[in-house]
C-alpha positions, 0 to 999 in steps of 0.5 A: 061550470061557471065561475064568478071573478073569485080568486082562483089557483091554477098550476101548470105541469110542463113535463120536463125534457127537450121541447122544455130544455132552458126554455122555461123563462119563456113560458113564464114570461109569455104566460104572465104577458098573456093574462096580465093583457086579459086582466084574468090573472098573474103567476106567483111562481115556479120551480122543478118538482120530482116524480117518484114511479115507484117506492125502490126507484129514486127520484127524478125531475119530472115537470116544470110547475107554474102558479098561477092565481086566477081572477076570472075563471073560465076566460083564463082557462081558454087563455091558458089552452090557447098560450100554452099551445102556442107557446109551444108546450110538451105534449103531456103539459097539464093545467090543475084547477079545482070546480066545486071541490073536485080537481080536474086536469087538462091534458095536452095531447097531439089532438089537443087538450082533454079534461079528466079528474086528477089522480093523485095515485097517478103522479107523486110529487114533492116539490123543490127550488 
């Protein structure tokens, strides 16, 4: 796909748990530091979101979510696999973005990142913070 330099919103999911634990300003930090020296972007924001597995379950924190505005596509996407890598994200963090209407994801794994479509079944979340 190709993008020109429109703005875009991207938001990161670090899933939350002890690779995360009190690190969060870090992430944010190094994110900001890293597309703010590529010019390719700045994050709005951030905050703790739930996750809701089923309907008679409470709710639990899931995730760290950052915003990201993008105003260079494709090389802020590289950027943010790259920094997020070393940054030392969870397995599992994920990178939502929209190309031509569909909502695509970015799954980090043990062998790297995947892109899939979003599920919005898969993952309920109501934001909070």
């Amino acid at each position: 796909f190709r993008h020109t330099r429109d703005m875009h919103f991207f938001y990161v999911k670090l899933p939350v748990g002890p690779k995360l634990a009190d690190r969060e300003h870090f992430f944010h930090e190094g994110l900001e530091s890293a597309l703010a020296a590529q010019n390719v972007g700045s994050v709005l924001g951030w905050g703790d979101s739930l996750s809701h597995t089923d309907a008679s379950e409470p709710a639990r924190l899931a995730f760290h979510r950052v915003d990201i505005e993008i105003t260079d596509f494709e090389p802020a996407l590289t950027l943010l696999r790259r920094i997020l890598e070393t940054l030392g994200a969870p397995v599992d963090s994920e990178i939502h973005y929209t190309v031509d209407g569909t909502a695509l994801q970015d799954v980090f794994s043990s062998t790297g990142w995947r892109t899939e479509p979003c599920s919005s079944t898969r993952n309920r979340v109501t934001r909070f913070g």
